[in-house]
Wavefront OBJ file of the C-alpha trace (Angstrom):
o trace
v -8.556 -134.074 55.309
v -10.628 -132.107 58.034
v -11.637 -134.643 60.601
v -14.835 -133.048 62.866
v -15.819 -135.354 65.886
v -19.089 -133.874 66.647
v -20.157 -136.230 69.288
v -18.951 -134.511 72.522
v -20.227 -130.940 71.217
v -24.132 -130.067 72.066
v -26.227 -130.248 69.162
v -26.837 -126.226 68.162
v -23.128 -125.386 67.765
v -22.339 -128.245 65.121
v -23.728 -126.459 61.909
v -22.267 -123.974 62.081
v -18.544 -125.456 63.171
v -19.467 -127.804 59.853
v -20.000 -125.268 57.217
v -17.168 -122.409 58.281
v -14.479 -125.790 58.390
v -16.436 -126.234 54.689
v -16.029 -122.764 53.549
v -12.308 -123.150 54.629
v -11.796 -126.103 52.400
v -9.680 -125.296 49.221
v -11.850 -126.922 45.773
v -10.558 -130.460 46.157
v -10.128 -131.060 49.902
v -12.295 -133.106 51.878
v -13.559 -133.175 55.932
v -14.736 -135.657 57.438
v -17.698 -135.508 60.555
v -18.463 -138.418 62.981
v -21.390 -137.931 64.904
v -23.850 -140.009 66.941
v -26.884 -139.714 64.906
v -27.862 -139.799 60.698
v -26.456 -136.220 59.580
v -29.315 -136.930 56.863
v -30.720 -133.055 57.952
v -27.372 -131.878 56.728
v -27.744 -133.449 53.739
v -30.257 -131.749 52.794
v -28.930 -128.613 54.337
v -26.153 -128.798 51.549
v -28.101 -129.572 48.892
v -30.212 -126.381 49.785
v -26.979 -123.619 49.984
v -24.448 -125.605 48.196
v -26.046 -127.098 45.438
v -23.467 -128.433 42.749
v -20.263 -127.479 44.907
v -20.035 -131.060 47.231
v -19.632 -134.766 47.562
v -21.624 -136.710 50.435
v -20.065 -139.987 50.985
v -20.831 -142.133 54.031
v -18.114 -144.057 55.235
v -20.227 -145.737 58.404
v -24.425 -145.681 59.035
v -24.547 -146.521 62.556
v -25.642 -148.291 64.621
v -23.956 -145.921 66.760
v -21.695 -143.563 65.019
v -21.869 -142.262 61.500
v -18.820 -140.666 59.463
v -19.593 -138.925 56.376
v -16.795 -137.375 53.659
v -18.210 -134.079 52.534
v -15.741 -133.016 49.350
v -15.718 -129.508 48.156
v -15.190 -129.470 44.548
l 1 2 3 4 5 6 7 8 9 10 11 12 13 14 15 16 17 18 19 20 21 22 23 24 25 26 27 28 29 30 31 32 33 34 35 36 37 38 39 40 41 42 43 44 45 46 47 48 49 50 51 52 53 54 55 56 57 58 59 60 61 62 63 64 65 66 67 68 69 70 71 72 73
């Protein structure tokens, strides 16, 4: 598994660091991304240009951090 802290980075450059680490997954393999807000835009993000090809599971919802398991499959 791909862990992603995206806390430390500055908001515009952590799309696009998430979906080239997705399009390097293999069909199978997971990453994981801890940030400091609900990736809920992300979400939706994914459902829009991968529609069918992920798993969203959230592992923590805050208060302060929130880790999410995105699976490629």
């Amino acid at each position: 598994m791909v862990d992603l802290d995206l806390r430390p980075m500055p908001p515009a450059q952590r799309h696009k660091l998430i979906f080239e680490t997705f399009e390097g997954l293999a069909s199978g393999e997971s990453m994981r991304i801890t940030n400091d807000h609900d990736p809920k835009p992300l979400h939706y993000q994914f459902q829009a240009e991968y529609t069918g090809r992920f798993e969203w599971r959230y592992e923590q919802e805050g208060p302060d951090d929130w880790m999410v398991t995105i699976k490629k499959v």
